[in-house]
Every structure is written in C-alpha cells, then in structure tokens.
BANU-628295 format. One record per residue (C-alpha): z, x, y; residue number from 1. Coordinates in steps of 0.5 Angstrom, whole numbers, plus 500, padded with zeros to 3 digits. Example, Ala and Ser with C-alpha at 12.3 -4.5 7.8 and 13.67 -1.06 7.14 Angstrom:
REM residues 2
[[516,525,491],1],
[[514,527,498],2],
This chain:
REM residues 714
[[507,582,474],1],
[[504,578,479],2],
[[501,574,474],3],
[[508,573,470],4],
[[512,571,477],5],
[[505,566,479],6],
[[507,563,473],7],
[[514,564,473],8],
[[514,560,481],9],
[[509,555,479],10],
[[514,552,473],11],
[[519,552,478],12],
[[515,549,484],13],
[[512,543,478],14],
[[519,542,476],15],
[[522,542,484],16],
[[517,537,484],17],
[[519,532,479],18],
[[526,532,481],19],
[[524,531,488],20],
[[528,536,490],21],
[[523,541,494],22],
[[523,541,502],23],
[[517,538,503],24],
[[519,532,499],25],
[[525,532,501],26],
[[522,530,508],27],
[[517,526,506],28],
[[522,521,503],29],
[[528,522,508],30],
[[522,520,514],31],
[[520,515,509],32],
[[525,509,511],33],
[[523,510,518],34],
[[517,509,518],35],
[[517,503,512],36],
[[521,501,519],37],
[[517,502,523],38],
[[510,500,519],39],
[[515,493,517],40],
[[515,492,525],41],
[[507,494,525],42],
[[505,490,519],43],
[[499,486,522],44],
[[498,491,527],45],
[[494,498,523],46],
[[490,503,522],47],
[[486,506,516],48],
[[481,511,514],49],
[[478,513,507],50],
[[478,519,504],51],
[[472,523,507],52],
[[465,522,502],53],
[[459,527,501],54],
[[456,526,508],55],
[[463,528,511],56],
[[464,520,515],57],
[[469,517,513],58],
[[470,508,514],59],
[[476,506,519],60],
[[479,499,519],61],
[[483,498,525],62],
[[487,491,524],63],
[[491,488,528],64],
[[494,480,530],65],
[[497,485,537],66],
[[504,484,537],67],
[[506,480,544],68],
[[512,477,546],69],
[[511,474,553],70],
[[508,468,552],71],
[[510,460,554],72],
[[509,456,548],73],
[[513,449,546],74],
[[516,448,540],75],
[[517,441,537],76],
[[521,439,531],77],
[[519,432,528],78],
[[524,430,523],79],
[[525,426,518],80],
[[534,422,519],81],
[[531,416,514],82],
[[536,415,508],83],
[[533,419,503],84],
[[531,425,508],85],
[[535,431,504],86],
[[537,431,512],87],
[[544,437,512],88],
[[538,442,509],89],
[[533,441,515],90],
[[539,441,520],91],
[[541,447,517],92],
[[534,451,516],93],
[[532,449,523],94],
[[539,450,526],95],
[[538,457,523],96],
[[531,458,526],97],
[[533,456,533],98],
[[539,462,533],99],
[[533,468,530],100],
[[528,465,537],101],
[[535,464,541],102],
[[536,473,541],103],
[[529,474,542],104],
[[528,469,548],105],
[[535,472,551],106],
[[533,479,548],107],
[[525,480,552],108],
[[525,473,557],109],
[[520,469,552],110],
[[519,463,555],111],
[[520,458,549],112],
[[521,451,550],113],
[[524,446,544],114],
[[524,440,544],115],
[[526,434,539],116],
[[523,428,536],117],
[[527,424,530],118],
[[524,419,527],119],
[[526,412,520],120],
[[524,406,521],121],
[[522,409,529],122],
[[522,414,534],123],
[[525,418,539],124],
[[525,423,543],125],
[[531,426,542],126],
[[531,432,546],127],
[[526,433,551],128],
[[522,440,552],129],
[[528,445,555],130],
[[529,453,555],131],
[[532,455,548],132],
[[537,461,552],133],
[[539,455,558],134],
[[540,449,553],135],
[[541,452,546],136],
[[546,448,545],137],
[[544,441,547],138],
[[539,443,543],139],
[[542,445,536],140],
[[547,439,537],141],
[[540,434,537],142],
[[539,437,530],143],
[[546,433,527],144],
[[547,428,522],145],
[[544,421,524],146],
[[541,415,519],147],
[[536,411,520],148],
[[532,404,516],149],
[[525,406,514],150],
[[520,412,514],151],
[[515,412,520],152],
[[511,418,519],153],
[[506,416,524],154],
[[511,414,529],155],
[[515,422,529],156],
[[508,424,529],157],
[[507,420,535],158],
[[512,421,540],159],
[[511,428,538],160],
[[504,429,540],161],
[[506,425,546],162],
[[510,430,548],163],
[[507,436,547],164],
[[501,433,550],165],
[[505,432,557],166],
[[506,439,558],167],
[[500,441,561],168],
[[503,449,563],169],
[[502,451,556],170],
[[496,452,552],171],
[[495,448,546],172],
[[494,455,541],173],
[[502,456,544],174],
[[505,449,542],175],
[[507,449,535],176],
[[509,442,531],177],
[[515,443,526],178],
[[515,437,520],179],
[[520,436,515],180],
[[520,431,511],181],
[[520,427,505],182],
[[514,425,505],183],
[[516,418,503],184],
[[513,414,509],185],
[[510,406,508],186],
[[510,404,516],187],
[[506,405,521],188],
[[505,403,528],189],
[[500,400,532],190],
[[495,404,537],191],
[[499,401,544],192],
[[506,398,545],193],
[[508,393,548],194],
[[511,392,555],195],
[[516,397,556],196],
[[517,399,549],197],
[[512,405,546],198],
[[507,405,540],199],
[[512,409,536],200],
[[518,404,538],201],
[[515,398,533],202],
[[514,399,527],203],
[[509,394,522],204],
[[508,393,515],205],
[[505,390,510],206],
[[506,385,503],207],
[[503,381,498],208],
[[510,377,498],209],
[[513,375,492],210],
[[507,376,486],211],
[[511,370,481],212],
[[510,366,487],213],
[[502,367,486],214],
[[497,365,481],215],
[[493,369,477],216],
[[486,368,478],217],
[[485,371,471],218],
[[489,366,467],219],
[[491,361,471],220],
[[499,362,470],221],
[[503,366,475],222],
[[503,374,476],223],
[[508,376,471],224],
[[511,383,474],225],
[[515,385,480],226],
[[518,382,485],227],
[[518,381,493],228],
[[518,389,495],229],
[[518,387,502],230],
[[514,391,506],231],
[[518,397,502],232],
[[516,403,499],233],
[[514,400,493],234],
[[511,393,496],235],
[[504,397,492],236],
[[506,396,485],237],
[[505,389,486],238],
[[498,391,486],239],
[[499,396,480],240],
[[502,392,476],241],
[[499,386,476],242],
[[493,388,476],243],
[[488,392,471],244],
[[489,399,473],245],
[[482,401,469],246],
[[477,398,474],247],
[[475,404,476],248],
[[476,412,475],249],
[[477,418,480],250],
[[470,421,480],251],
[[469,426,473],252],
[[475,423,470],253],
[[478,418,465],254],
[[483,417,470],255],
[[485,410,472],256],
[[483,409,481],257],
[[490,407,482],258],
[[496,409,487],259],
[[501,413,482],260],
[[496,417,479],261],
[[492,419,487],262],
[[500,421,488],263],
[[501,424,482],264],
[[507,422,481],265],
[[505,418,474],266],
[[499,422,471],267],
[[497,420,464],268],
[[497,426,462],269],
[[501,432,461],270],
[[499,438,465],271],
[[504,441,461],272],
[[502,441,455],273],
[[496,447,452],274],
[[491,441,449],275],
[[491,439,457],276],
[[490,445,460],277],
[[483,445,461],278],
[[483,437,464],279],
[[484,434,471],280],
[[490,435,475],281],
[[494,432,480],282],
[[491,434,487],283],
[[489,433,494],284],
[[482,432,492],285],
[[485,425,489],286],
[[488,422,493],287],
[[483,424,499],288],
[[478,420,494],289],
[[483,414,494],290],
[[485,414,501],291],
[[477,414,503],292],
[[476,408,499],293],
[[482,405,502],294],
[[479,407,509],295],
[[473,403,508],296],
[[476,398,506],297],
[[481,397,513],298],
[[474,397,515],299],
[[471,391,513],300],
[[472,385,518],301],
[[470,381,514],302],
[[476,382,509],303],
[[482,380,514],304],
[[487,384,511],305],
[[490,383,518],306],
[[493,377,514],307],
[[497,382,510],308],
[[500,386,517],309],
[[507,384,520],310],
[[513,388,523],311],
[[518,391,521],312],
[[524,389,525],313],
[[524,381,526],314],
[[517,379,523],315],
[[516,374,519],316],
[[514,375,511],317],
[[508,372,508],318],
[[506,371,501],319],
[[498,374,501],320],
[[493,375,495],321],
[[495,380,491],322],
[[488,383,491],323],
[[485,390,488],324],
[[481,391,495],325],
[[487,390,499],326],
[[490,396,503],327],
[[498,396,501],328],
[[502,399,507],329],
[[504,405,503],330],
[[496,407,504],331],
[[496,405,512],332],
[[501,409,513],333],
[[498,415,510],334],
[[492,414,513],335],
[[495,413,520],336],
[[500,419,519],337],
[[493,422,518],338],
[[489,421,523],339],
[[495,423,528],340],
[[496,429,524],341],
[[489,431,524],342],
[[488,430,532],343],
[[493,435,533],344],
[[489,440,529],345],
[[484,438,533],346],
[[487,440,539],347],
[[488,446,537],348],
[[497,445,535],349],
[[499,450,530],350],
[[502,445,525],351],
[[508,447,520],352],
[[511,443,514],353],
[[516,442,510],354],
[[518,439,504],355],
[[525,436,503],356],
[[527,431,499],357],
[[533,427,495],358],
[[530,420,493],359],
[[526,418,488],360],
[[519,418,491],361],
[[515,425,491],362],
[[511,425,498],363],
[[510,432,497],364],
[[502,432,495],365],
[[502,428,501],366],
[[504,433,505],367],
[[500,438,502],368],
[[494,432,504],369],
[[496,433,511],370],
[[496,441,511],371],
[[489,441,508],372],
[[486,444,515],373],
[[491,447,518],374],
[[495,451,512],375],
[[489,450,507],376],
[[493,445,503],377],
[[500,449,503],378],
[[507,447,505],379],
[[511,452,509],380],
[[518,454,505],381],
[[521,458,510],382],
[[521,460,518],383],
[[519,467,518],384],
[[512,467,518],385],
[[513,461,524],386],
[[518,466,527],387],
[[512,471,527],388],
[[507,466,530],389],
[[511,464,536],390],
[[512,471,537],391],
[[506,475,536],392],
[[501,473,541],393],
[[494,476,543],394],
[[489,471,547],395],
[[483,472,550],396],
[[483,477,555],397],
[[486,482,552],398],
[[483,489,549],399],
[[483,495,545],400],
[[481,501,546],401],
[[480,507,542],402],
[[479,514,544],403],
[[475,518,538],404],
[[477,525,540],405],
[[474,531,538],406],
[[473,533,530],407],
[[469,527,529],408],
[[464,522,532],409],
[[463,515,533],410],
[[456,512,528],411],
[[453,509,532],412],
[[449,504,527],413],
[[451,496,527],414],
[[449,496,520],415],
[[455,501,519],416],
[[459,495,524],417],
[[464,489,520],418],
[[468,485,524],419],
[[473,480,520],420],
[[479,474,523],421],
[[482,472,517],422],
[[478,473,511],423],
[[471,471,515],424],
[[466,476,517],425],
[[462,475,522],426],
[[456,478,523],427],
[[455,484,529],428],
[[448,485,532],429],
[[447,489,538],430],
[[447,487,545],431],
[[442,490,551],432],
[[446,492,557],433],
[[442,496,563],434],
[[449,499,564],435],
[[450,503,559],436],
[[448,510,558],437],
[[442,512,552],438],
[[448,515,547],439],
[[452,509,549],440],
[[452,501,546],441],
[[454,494,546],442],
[[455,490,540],443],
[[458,482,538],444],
[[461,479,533],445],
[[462,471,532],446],
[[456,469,536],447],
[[458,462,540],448],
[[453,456,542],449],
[[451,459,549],450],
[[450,465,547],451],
[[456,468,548],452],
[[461,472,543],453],
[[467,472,540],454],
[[468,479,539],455],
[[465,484,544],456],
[[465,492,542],457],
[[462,497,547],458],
[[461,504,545],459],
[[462,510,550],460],
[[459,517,547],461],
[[462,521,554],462],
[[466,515,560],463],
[[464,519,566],464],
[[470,514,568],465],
[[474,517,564],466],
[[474,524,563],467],
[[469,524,559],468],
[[471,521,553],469],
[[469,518,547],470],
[[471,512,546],471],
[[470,504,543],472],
[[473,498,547],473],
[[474,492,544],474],
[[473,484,548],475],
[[477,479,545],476],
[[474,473,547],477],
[[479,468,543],478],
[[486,467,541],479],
[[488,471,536],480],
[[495,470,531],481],
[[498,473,525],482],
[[496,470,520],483],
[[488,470,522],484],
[[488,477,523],485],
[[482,480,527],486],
[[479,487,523],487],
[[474,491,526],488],
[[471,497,521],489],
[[467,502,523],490],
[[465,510,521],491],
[[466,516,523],492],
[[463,522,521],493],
[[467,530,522],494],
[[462,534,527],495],
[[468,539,528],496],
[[468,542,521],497],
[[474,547,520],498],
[[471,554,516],499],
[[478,557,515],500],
[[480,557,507],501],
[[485,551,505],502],
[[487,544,506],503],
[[486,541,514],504],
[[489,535,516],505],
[[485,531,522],506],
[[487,526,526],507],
[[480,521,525],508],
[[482,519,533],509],
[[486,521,539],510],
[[489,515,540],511],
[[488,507,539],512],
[[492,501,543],513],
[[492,494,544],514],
[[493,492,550],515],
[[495,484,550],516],
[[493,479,555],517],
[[497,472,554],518],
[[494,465,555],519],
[[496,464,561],520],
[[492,470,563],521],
[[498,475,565],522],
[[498,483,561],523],
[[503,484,556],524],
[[506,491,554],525],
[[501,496,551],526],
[[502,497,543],527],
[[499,504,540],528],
[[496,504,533],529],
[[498,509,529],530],
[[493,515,528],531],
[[490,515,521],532],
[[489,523,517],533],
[[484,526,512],534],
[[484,531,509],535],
[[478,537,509],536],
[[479,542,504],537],
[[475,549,504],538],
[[474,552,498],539],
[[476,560,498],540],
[[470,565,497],541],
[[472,569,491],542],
[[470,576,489],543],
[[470,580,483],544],
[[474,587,483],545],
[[471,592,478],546],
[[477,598,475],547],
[[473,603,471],548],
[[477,609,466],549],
[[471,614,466],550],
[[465,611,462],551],
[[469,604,460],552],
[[470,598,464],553],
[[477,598,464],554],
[[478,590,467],555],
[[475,586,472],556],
[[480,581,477],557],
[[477,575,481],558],
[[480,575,488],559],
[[480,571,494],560],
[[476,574,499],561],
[[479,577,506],562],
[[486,577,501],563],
[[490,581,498],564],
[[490,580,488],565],
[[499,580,490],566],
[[497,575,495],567],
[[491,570,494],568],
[[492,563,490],569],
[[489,566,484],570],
[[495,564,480],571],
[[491,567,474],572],
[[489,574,476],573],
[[493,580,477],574],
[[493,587,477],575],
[[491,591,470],576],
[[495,595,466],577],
[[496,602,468],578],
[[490,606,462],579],
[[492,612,459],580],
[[489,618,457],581],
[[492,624,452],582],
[[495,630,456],583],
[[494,626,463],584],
[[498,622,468],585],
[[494,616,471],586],
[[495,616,478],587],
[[492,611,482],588],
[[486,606,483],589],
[[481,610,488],590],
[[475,607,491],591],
[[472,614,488],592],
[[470,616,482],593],
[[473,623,484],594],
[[479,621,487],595],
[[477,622,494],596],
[[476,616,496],597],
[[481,611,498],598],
[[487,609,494],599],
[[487,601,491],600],
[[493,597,488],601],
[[495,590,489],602],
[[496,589,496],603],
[[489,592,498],604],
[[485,587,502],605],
[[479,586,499],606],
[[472,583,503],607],
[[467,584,497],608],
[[465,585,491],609],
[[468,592,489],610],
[[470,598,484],611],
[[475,603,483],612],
[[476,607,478],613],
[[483,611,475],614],
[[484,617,477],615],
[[490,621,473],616],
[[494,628,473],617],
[[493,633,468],618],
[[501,634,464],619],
[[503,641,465],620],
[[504,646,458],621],
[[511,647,457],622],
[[514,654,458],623],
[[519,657,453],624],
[[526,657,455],625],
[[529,662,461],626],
[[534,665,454],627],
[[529,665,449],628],
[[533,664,441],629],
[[534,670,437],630],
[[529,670,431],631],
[[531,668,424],632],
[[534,674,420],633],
[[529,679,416],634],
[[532,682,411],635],
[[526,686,410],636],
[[524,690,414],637],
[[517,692,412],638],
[[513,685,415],639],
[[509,685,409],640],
[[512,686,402],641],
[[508,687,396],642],
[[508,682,391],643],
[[513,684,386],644],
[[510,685,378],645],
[[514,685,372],646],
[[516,691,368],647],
[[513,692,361],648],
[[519,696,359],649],
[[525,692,357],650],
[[531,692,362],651],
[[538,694,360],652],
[[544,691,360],653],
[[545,689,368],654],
[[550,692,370],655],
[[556,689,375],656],
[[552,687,382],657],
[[555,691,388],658],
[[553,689,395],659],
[[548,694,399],660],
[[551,696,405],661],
[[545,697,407],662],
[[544,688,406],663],
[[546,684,413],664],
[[549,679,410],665],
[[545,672,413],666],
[[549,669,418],667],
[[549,663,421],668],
[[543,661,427],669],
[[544,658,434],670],
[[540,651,433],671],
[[533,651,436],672],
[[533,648,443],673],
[[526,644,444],674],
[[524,641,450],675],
[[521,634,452],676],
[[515,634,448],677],
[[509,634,452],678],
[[504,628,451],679],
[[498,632,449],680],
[[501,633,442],681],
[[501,640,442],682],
[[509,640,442],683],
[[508,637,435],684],
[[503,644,432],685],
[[508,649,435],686],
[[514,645,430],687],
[[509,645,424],688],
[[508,652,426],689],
[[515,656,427],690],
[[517,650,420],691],
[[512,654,416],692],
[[514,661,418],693],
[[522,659,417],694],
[[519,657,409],695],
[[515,663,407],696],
[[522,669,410],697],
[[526,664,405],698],
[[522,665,400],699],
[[521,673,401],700],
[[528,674,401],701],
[[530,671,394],702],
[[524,674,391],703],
[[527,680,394],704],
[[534,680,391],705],
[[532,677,384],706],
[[527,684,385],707],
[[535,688,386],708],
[[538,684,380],709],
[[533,687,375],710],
[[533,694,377],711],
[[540,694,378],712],
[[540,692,370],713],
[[536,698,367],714],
C-alpha cells in the first residue's frame, strides 16, 4: 500500500512540478520579479559561491562597482551644430539624459553640474558649468537648434577641456565629457589665441589651391582633376586624385597608403563578399598608421608645410604644390582633435562619444580613433551605461567588510586569493604586519611603484575589536566605476558540518557591506551584498528488515534508520504482503519467533538491522448446528441388507402391485445447511463423505423394491 501511494504522490508531485503549480514553485516565481528588481538594482554589485567540492570549500567572488550617488561630478557636452550635424537627434538624446539625472540630483541631492560647449567653424561655451536641479532649464534651452560654417572638433575639444579644467572642486575620475558629432572635421586652431580672442575662437585651414592652375611635374601639363576645394572638407582630394595613389601600401597589405582608404570610406574591396573574408578590413589600426605617417610628416622643418596653412575666417588663399608628403587640413584636424582628446583621457576625464550623422562624409572610425584608450575603440550608442557611471561612485577610501560567521572559515592561503578590475588580474602576495595576530593576515593586490598597493585585504580570524568575529576587510585604494568592475575571490571551507539526514541550506557569511567613500572624502550610505547559500546533503543510513514465516524468509525491506518503513523517503520499499498458512490466521509481525516478543508493522521505528517473524492463530473446527437435520429416510430398517440373488425357479405372472402399508412412502427432505467452510479444507471431506452415503441409501432402496416386485410376481 505504501509503495502504491509513494508512487501514486511521486507522479502527482512530477506532474505538479511540470505545470508549475506546486506551492514551492509557486513562491519561487511569485518572489522571482522581485528579486529580478532588486538584482537589476544591484547588478554590478554581487555576491556568489559555488557548489561545495570533495574537500567541503567552496569559491566565493564578491563583485562590486559600489552603488554610491553622493558625488560632485561635472558634465560637459560637446556638440556638433555644423550644417551636416544630425542635430534634432543629439538635442533630443541629451535633452532625454538630462531630465533621467535632473529626477536623481532632486530625488538624493546629487551635486551634478552641466555644462554646454557648441562648436562649427569654432567654439563657445554656451552654457557655463550649473547645478542641473537650480538651472535645468537654461540648461535644456542651450541644447536647441543653431548652425554653424565649418567643423572644429579641435576648437569644442578646447573650450570644453577649459572648462572643465577650470573647476578645481571636482576631481578629474568625476568630469565626464560628452561628444556627439559627425566626425566630419577639417579645421583646427592654433595652440594660443590671439589678444582677447581664445585659441578656439580662430579656426585655420590649409589648401593646395586650385590644381589645374599647377603643373604637374610628372608630365609638364596641368593637373587634370578637381578644382580649388578651399580649405573644405574635401580639399585632400586634390592629392588623391592627382597623384599616384600606389606609391606606398599599409603594412601587410596591397592597399593603397591613401586618405580614402585609412577612412575606410572607399575600400578597394568589398568586405562583404566571401572571397574576401579573410582579407584586411577597414580599421582603426589603418588609419593610426596613416595619421603616424602624416605626424611625422608636420614634424619636418625642413618642409615648410606652414605655407600651406591659412585662416579660415578672413585669411587669404594660395595656390601651394600639390605634394605626396604635404599634410592635407583634414589630417591636422585629426591630429590636433586627437591630441586634445587624448590629454583628457590622460587627466583622468571620462570620454564618451557618440555618432551621428546626415552628410555625405563617415567620420565614424575617426571616432572610433579617438576612443581607441578610453572605451577600447567603441562608440557609445545610448546614455544609460553613462547614467550609471555619473551615479555610481566608489573612491579610495572606501571599504568592505565581510563578516564570515559560523558554518564556515576563511582559507587563509594567498595562493587561494584573486583580485580583478575589469578583465585584469592583479597578483596578490602576502603583507608583514606586526599588528595582527598569528591566525590573522594582511594581503595587496596591484603593487604600485612606492610599494604601496591598490588593493589591501586584512583578514581577522577572531576582532577582539568586534565581538570576536571572523571577518575580511578590504582597502580600496583608487576610484572605482562600474564598467571597470573590482572582484575579489577567495575560498571558504564548511567546518560546522550538519549530520542530521536531508538537505541544509547555509549562509557562506553572515553578512558583507560596502561602505563607499566619495573623492572628496565624504561617507556615503552603506550597501549590503546579498548572503550567497550552498547546500550540504547527509545522506540517510539505511538498514534492512528481515520477515521470516517459520523456516523461509519471506521478504526483506530497506528502511532509513531512525524512521518508520510508512514514513521514510525510501519510495520503493514498503511493508510485505501478509503470508498465509493452511488452517491458520496470520496475525501480526513480532520481534519473536513465539510471538512474545514485540508487535512490528509500518509505523515501527527501526534503528538497525533486524527480524521479525509471522505469527498466526490457528482457525477453529466448525461445530454442527444448535438444530441438527433429521437424517434421510431408510427404507430399510435392517442397516446392512444382504445382498439379494436370483431365484432359479421361474417367477410366475406378477400379479398387480399393492402398495405396502408398512413402506413409508419417501418424503421430501429439508436442504442442508453448511456453514462457512473452514479454510483448513476439512469442510470439503464431510461434503464428499455425507454425498457418498446419500448414493449407497438410494441405491439400496431401488435394489429393495425391484426385490418385492419379483416376489409379489411368484
């Protein structure tokens, strides 16, 4: 029985679990949208541990960018408003941006401030670093429409690296540059002003004039192709197309060393197709080499490509050599747009750009160029990991501490010790430190050039400080951001080992908060780790109940020791049949073989191995009835009547046959009432022994009469 309702409720709880309908389940998913909140909120700030090996330890990784809100930062955008600029698209993402970090700063007194910087042909500062909540919307109102002649990347560059090196209150991890742009810029400016007039407010260029108005020194005829470009965007095709385009090749390649194909606007190939899968592709490396070349280039006083140089606003135009060497203004720009650019990933600026464009020219791997060590070569395509980086803040100073509890231990081994920011590993060794105790240690990670370290962790087997507890801290020593996540990994070994038969769920700790410092020094709000499980499983000691029937073993049932056969996991065991015996009842399982012993069924605790044995009641004979039936008539009163022979003499006529008065006629007899058959099969003998007598009376009584039929017939 029990096995068949194991079975039965197993089916059922397989087909519940499928459906998804079983309680447990049920909550697991009903909490499941609120922890997916919740993780979604602590995304980059977690805790794991893996499942416990053979040696009962089990590897933990704390992660964590901190989740910190309270910090001055200063955020400038830098924005293209030349006339191929895609510019109601960049108005409306950063307008969008705005108002996300407008609710924060309101909703938790962040200290933001924004600031503007517009650029074409030049720059301005539009707007002035302000408090995004005080002047949100003088603010939004700067982001509007307005156009501009030219693209000075290198001058927006300029008047925003100004001002955000102006503001002394912010650290330079905290300011944030915002670039979008199409990255179609040919002008640059000088390295200083002029009287009043800022370096950004005066834009140059450069041309090689009008090249039919030139001689071409290869055929001594004028240049055939182009036109005067005017310093414009395209003034580098006078080069290109005037000149041999195979007088050099990009390293490994069969490609031409020219400004189409370093862009990789123009590739002489198609990327696309499969014959060309496997051949070289557009890339920043290109173009790095190209703009290299052309650096060094500039470089050579001896060239006075200066000739070449002019302003952009009021200067005056000269036809100069169109010459292979000579840097077009397209490649100043880039260079000098670079060099800025890279001066404030030096400085520590967080740099974030972004492609938008309607024209006819790609500057897009140009941009690409310029992220090459700030974002590894990617563009940004929208402001939410931005968002995360202007509100999510841990600098040095801060800590964590993680206390481990009591179920487990800290592995006090460095070799069993790991620490990454982003994707790099930084090698821990082991630290002397006369303040500790002999069970305590002192680690670094990200040993620095005066021996310091960028990462510290102390371990503490018992804080007499503390309560006596078992805890890790870790030292930040540097500013950390989201998207160059730090994760620290260590083990842990289960000393507390439950012994109790099932499954146990443990905490690896009792807790682990991060307790953020800003970069101005000042604490922010603590933030927990959530408390990573494993599970321990102790397996149920089984023993074996032996059920004997006299001399023969009659089955044998595993059972879990300490339970019950009706109530262990063991789905598959259960109680025997019941045996049977002839002319008995079983009565009971007992401990002894004569039944003095103590009664054992399903619900019997069993704490070892052990036999029982059957015990049965002998059935009782059955008594005749309280009214016993008459006995079936004999017409013969004489028990034993002699067998009759025949007369040798013949019999006469048999005269008419009169009935003998002294004859009972037969009459009719009562049904025989037997009652229940006894098991033993002697109720079936007395059946076979009353039929047998009730043949041999019939049969003397027709032997009788035929007997007085013959003699009435002498």
């Amino acid at each position: 029985m029990k096995a068949l309702l194991k079975k039965t409720m197993g089916l059922l709880m397989a087909t519940l679990v499928a459906f998804g309908v079983m309680v447990g389940t049920t909550q697991a998913f009903a909490d499941g949208s609120a922890e997916t909140v919740k993780q979604d909120a602590l995304e980059k700030n977690n805790k794991t541990a893996t499942k416990l090996d053979g040696k009962l330890t089990t590897n933990i990784s704390l992660s964590f960018p901190g989740k910190e809100d309270v910090l001055a930062q200063d955020i400038v955008f830098v924005l293209d408003k030349s006339g191929a600029s895609d510019q109601e698209g960049i108005s409306a993402q950063a307008k969008g941006f705005l108002e996300d970090i407008k609710k924060q700063a309101s909703m938790n007194g962040l200290n933001i401030k924004i600031g503007v910087v517009s650029f074409s042909g030049i720059a301005s500062a539009k707007q002035e670093l302000a408090d995004i909540v005080t002047n949100y919307d003088t603010i939004t109102g700067k982001l509007g429409k307005s156009w501009g002649r030219g693209t000075n990347l290198h001058a927006g560059l300029l008047c925003a690296k100004e001002m955000l090196d102006n503001d002394k209150s912010v650290s330079a991890k905290n300011k944030h540059i915002i670039l979008i742009t199409d990255g179609a810029t040919y002008l640059y400016c000088k390295d200083q002003g002029e009287g009043e007039k800022k370096a950004y407010q005066i834009p140059y260029t450069r041309s090689f004039g009008d090249p039919k108005a030139q001689t071409d020194p290869t055929t001594q005829a004028p240049y055939t192709n182009g036109t005067d470009m005017q310093g414009g965007i395209w003034e580098y095709q006078s080069r290109e197309y005037n000149l041999k385009n195979d007088w050099k090749k990009f390293n490994g390649t069969d490609v031409n060393f020219i400004f189409s194909y370093a862009m990789g606007t123009a590739w002489p190939r198609d990327t696309n197709k499969q014959e060309n899968k496997d051949k070289p592709k557009p890339s920043i490396k290109y173009l790095g080499e190209y703009l290299d070349y052309y650096r060094q280039q500039e470089q050579d006083a001896n060239a006075n490509w200066a000739q070449y140089e002019y302003k952009y606003f009021g200067g005056t135009r000269k036809t100069n050599p169109i010459n292979i060497n000579a840097p077009a203004n397209i490649d100043i720009a880039f260079m000098k747009a670079d060099d800025v650019f890279q001066e404030m990933v030096k400085a520590g600026y967080q740099m974030n750009v972004y492609y938008k464009n309607k024209a006819d020219f790609d500057g897009s791997l140009f941009l690409k160029y310029l992220a090459r060590n700030s974002n590894k070569g990617e563009l940004n395509t929208d402001f939410q990991q931005l968002k995360k980086e202007v509100l999510e803040k841990v600098a040095k100073g801060s800590t964590v501490v993680d206390y481990i509890g009591n179920d487990f231990d800290f592995v006090n081994d460095v070799k069993e010790l790991s620490l990454k920011v982003a994707n790099n590993t930084l090698n821990a060794e082991k630290i002397t430190d006369i303040t500790l105790g002999k069970d305590d240690a002192h680690f670094g990670s990200g040993k620095n050039a005066d021996n310091t370290y960028r990462y510290e962790l102390i371990y503490k087997k018992a804080d007499a400080n503390d309560g006596n507890k078992e805890k890790l801290i870790l030292k930040i020593n540097e500013t950390v951001y989201p998207k160059t996540a730090v994760t620290l990994n260590y083990k842990e070994k289960l000393v507390n080992v439950p012994t109790e038969a099932g499954t146990h769920k443990l905490n690896t700790n009792e807790s682990a908060t991060l307790k953020p410092v800003d970069a101005n020094g000042k604490q922010g709000d603590d933030v927990a780790f959530p408390v990573p499980q494993v599970e321990y499983v102790v397996k149920a000691m089984n023993s074996t109940v032996t059920f004997k029937d006299g001399d023969k073993t009659h089955a044998t049932v595993k059972v879990e020791t300490g339970k019950a056969i009706d109530t262990d996991s063991l789905t598959n065991e259960s109680m025997p049949k019941n045996p049977t015996k002839a002319g008995y009842t079983f009565k009971e399982w007992n401990t002894k073989e004569d039944g003095k012993g103590t009664a054992f069924d399903g619900k019997t605790t069993v704490n070892g191995d052990m036999t029982v044995y059957a015990v049965y009641t002998k059935d009782p004979v059955p008594n005749p009835d309280p009214t016993p039936n008459p006995p079936a008539p004999n017409p013969d009163p004489t028990p034993n009547p002699p067998t009759p022979t025949p007369d040798p003499v013949p019999n006469p006529p048999t005269p008419e046959l009169k009935p003998n008065p002294q004859t009972p006629a037969p009459q009719p007899q009562p049904e025989k009432h037997i009652g229940m058959i006894p098991k033993t099969g002697e109720s079936a003998s007395f059946a076979g022994l009353l039929a047998a007598l009730g043949f041999s009376i019939a049969g003397l009584a027709i032997l009788r009469k035929k007997k007085m039929t013959e003699e009435n017939n002498k």
